[in-house]
C-alpha positions as CSV (number, residue, x, y, z in Angstrom):
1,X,-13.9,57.1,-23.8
2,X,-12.4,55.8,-20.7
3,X,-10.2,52.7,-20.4
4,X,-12.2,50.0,-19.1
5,X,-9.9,46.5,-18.5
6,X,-12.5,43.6,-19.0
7,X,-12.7,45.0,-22.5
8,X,-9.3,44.0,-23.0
9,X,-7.5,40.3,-23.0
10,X,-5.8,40.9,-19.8
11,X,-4.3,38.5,-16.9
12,X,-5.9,41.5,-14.9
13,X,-9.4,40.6,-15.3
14,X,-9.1,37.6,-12.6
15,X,-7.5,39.6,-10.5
16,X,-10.7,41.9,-10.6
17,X,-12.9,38.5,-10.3
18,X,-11.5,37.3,-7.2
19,X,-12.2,40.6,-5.9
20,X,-15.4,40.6,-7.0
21,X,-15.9,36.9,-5.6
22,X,-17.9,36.7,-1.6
23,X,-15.8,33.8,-0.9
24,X,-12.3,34.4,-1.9
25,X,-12.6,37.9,-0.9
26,X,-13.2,37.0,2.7
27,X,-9.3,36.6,2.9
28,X,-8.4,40.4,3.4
29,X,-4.9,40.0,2.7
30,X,-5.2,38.2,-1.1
31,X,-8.0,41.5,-1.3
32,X,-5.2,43.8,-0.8
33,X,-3.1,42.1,-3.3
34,X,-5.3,42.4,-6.1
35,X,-5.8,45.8,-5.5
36,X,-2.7,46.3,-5.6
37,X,-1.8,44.0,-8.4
38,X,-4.2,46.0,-10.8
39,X,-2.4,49.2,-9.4
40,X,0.3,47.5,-10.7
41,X,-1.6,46.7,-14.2
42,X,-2.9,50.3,-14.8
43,X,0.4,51.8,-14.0
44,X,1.9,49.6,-17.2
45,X,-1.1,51.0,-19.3
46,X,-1.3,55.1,-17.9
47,X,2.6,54.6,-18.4
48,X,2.1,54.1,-22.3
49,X,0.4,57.7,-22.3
50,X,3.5,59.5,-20.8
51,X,6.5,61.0,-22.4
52,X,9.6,59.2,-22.6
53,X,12.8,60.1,-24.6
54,X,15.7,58.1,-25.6
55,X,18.5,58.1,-23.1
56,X,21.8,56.3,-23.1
57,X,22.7,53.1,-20.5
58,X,26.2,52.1,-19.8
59,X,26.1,48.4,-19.6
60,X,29.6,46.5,-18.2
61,X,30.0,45.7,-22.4
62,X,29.0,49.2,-24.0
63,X,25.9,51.4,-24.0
64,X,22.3,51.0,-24.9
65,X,19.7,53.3,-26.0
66,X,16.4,53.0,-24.0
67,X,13.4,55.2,-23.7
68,X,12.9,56.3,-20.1
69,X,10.2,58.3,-18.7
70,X,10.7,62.3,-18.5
71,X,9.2,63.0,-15.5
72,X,7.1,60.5,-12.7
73,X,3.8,61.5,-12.5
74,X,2.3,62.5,-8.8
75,X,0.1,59.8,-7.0
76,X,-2.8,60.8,-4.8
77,X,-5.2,58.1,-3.4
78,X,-8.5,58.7,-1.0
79,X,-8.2,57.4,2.4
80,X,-8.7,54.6,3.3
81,X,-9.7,52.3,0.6
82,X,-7.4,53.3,-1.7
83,X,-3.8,52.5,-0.3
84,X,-3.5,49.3,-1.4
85,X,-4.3,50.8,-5.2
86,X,-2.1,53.4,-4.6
87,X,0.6,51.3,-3.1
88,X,0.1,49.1,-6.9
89,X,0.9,52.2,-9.0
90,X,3.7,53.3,-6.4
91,X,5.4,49.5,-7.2
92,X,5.7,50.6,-10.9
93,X,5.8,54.7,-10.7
94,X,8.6,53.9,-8.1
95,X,10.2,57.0,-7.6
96,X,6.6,58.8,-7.6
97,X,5.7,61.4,-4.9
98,X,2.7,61.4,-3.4
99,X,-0.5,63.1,-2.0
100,X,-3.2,61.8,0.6
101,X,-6.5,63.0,1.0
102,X,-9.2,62.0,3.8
103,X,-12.8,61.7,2.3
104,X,-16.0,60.7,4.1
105,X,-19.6,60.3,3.4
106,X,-21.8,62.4,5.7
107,X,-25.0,60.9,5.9
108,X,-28.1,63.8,7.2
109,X,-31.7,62.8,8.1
110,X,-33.0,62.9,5.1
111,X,-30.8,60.2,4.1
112,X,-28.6,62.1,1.6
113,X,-25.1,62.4,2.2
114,X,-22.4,64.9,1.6
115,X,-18.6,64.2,1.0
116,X,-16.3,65.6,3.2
117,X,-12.5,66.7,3.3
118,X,-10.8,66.4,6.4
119,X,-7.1,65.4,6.2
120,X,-5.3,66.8,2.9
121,X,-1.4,66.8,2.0
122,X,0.1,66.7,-1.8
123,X,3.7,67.7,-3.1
124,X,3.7,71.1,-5.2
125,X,1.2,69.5,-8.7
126,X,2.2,72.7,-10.6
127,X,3.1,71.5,-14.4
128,X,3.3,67.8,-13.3
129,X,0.8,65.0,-13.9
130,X,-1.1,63.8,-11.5
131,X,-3.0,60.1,-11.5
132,X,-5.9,59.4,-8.8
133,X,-6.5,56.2,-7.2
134,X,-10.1,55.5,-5.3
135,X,-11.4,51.9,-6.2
136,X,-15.1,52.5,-6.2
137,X,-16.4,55.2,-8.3
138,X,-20.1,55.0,-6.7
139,X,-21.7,58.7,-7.5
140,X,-18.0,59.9,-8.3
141,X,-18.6,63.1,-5.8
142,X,-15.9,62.2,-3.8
143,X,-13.7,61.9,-7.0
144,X,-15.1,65.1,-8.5
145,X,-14.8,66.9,-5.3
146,X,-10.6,65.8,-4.3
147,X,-9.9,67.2,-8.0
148,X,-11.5,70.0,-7.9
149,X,-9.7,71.1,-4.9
150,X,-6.4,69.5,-5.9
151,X,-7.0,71.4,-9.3
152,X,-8.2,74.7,-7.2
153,X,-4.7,74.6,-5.7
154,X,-2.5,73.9,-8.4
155,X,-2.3,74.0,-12.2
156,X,-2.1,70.3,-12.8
157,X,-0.7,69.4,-16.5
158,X,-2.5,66.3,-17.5
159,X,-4.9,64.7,-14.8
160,X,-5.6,60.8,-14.4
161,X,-8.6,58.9,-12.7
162,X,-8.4,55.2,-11.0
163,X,-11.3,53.1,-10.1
164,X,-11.4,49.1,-10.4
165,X,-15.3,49.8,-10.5
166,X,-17.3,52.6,-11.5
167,X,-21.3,52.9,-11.6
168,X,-22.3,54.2,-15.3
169,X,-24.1,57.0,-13.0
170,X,-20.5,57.8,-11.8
171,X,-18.8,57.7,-14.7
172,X,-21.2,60.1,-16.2
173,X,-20.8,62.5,-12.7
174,X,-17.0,62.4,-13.6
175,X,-16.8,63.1,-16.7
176,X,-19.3,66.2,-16.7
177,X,-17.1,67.5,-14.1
178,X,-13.6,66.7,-14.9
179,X,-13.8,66.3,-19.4
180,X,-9.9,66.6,-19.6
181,X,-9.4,64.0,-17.1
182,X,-8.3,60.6,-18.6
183,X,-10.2,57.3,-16.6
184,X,-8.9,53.9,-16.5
185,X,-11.5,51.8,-14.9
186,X,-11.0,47.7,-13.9
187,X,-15.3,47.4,-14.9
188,X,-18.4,49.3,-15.8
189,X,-21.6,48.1,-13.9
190,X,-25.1,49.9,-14.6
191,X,-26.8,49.7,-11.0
192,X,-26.3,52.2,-8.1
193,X,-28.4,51.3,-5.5
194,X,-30.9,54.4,-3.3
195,X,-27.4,53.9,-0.9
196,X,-24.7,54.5,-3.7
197,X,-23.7,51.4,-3.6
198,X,-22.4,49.8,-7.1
199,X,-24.4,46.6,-8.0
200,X,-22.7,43.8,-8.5
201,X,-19.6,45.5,-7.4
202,X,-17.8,44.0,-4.9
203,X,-19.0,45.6,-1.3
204,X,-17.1,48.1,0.7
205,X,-13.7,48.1,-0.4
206,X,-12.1,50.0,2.7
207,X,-14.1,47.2,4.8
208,X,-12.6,44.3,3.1
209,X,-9.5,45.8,2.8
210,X,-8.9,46.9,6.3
211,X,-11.9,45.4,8.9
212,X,-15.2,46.9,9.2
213,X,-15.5,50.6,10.6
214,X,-18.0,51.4,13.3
């Protein structure tokens, strides 16, 4: 089962409602934010998944025993919507490398679409754990399709999914595709519109995010 936030008591949760919100999301910048404040949230939460041991801290008075993460886990986010998720989980995951990959929809005649890779660029994923940020999880293609090929180049250890909204359609896409992969999702809405859009959801995050494309 995945991780869904507004199941939990969380300060999160109005983050996710202002970005949810026509008016208040109007102001691109606090829209940034919020994505990036629940990157900041689900880094706290993956983090409680990872493997720590104890290590010792000198202090200026003596030495204490903390646990601290083994390893950082690799970020990768879809371009462009998802930097300022990414950016969230980089706050926390501080000392994270990264990996960037350039998605599109391709829309044909008939009105279907295909997803496209065009720009693609990742650290070595061999053994390490890799967590993948891309806010709207609409038919989860795109999602399915960046793994795969992530995956297709590298033996990833443990694999983690991001999206502050996923379609139950999605979701379902996902995790027939990807079963090992652990998702941590801000909300779970039923409708995806003939266009793949989620309904409510919250609109076209790169659009609010960054301006509308033409």
């Amino acid at each position: 089962m995945p991780f869904i936030l507004t199941q939990q008591p969380s300060i999160g949760n109005h983050f996710l409602a202002e970005l949810r919100d026509a008016q208040i999301q109007q102001d691109s910048m606090r829209f940034r934010k919020n994505l990036e404040r629940l990157g900041e949230i689900f880094a706290y939460e993956i983090s409680k998944n990872l493997s720590f041991s104890q290590s010792d801290i000198e202090t200026p008075l003596g030495t204490a025993t903390t646990p601290l993460l083994n390893e950082m886990p690799v970020l990768s986010t879809i371009l462009r919507a998802g930097l300022p998720l990414h950016q969230g989980l980089l706050n926390f995951f501080d000392g994270a490398d990264s990996a960037f990959i350039g998605a599109f929809r391709k829309t044909h005649k008939t009105g279907k679409f295909t997803i496209e890779l065009k720009y693609f660029t990742s650290p070595n994923l061999n053994g390490r754990t890799l967590i993948l940020a891309d806010p709207m999880m609409a038919t989860g293609q795109s999602i399915v399709l960046c793994c795969k090929e992530l995956m297709r180049q590298y033996k990833i250890k443990d694999l983690h999914i991001v999206s502050v909204i996923a379609s139950t359609e999605g979701l379902a896409h996902v995790q027939a595709h990807l079963p090992k992969a652990k998702i941590w999702l801000g909300d779970l809405d039923d409708e995806l519109t003939s266009k793949s859009y989620i309904v409510p959801g919250l609109g076209d995050a790169g659009d609010l995010a960054f301006g509308e494309k033409v």
